[in-house]
Backbone as a ProteinNet text record, in pm:
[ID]
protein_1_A
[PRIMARY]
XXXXXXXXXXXXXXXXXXXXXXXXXXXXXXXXXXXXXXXXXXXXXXXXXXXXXXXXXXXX
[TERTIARY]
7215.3	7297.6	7385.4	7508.9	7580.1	7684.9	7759.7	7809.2	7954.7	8029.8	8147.8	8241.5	8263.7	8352.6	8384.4	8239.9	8216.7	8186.9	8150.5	8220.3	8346.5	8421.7	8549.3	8638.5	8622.4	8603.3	8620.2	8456	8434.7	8461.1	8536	8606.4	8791.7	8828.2	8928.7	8981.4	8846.4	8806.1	8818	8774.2	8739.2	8831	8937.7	9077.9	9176.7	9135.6	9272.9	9167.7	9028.7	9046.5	9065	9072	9107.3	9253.2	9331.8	9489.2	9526.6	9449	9483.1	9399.9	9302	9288.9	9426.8	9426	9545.2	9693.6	9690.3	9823	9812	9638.3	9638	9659.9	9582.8	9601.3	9757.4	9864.5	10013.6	10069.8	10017	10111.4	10073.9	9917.8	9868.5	9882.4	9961.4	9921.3	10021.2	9894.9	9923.5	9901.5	9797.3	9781.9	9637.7	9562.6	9470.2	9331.9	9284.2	9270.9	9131.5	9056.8	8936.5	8908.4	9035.7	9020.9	9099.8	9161.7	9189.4	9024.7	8999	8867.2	8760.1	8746.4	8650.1	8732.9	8864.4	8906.1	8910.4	8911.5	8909.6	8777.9	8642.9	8524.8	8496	8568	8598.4	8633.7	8735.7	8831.7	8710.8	8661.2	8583.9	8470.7	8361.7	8280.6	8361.5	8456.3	8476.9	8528.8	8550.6	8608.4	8483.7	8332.5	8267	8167.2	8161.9	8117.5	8217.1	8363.5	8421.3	8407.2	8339.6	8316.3	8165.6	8065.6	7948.9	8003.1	8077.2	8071.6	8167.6	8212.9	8285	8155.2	8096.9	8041.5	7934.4	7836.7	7840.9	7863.2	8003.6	8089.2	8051.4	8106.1	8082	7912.2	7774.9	7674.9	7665	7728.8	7678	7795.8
12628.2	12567.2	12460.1	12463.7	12381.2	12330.6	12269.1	12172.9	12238.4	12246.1	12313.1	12301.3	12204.4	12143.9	12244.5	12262.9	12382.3	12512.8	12566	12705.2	12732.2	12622.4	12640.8	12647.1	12588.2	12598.7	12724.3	12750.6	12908.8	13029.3	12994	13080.9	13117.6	12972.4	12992.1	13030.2	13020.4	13078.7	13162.6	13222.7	13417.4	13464.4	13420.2	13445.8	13467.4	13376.5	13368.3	13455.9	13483.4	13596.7	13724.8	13739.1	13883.3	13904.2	13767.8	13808.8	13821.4	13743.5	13789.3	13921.7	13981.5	14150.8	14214.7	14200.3	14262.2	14280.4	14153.4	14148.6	14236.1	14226.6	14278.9	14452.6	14497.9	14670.5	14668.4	14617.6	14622.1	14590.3	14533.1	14568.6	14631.2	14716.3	14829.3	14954.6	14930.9	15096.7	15206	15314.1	15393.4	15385.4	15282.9	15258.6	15257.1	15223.9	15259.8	15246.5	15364.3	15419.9	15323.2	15318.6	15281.4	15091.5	15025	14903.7	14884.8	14998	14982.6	14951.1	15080.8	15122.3	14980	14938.7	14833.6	14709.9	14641.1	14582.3	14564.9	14731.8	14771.6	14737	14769.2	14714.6	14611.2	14513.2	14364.7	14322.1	14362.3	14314.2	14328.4	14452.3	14445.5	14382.3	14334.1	14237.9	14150.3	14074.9	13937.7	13950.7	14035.9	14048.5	14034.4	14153.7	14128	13995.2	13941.7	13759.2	13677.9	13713.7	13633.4	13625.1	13728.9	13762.9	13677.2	13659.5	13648.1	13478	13437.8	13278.4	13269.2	13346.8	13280.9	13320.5	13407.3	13415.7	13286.5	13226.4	13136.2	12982.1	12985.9	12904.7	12885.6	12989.5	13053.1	12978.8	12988.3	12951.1	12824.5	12750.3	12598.2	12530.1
19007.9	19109.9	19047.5	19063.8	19022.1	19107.1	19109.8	19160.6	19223.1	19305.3	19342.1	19236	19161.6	19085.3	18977.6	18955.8	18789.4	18864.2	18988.3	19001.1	18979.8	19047.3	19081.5	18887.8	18842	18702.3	18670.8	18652.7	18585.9	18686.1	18782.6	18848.3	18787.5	18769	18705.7	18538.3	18491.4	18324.8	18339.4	18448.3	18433.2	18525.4	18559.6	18636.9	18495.4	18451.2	18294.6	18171.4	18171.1	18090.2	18130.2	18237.4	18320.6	18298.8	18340.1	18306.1	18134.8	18044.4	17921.2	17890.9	17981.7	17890.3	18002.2	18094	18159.3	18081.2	18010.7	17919.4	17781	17766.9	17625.5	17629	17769.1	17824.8	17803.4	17885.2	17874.8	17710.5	17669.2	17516.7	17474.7	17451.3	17350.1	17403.3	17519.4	17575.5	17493.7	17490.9	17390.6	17286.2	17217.3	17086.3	17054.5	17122.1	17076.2	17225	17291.2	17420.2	17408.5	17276	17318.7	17319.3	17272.2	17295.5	17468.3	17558.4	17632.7	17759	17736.2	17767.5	17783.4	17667.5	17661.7	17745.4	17727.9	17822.2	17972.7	18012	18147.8	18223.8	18078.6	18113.5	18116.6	18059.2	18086.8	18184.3	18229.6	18320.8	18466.3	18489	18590.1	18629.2	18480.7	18513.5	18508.3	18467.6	18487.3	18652.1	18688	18846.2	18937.2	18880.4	18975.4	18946.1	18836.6	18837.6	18925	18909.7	18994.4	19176.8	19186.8	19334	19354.9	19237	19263.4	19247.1	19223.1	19199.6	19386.4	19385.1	19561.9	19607.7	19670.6	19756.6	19745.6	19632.6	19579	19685	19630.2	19733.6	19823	19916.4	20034.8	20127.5	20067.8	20103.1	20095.6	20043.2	20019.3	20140.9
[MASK]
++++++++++++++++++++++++++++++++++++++++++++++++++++++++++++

């Protein structure tokens, strides 16, 4: 349990590494499928932690 201050935080950490693999999928595309791949698998846990830190929120 932590404090609103530092969800809100590591909510916005994992907002800006989602947009830098998003940026990184858009410049490699076509170059190499399996660092896309692993990004994409990135991109979605950091999406569904970002859901688990609002809801989070949400209870307190």
């Amino acid at each position: 349990m932590g404090s609103r201050k530092k969800k809100l935080k590591k909510i916005n950490s994992l907002e800006k590494k989602k947009e830098e693999h998003i940026e990184k999928i858009k410049t490699y595309q076509g170059k190499n499928y399996a660092l896309q791949e692993y990004w994409e698998k990135e991109i979605r846990a950091f999406e569904a932690e970002i859901e688990e830190e609002k809801e989070r929120l949400k209870k307190k």
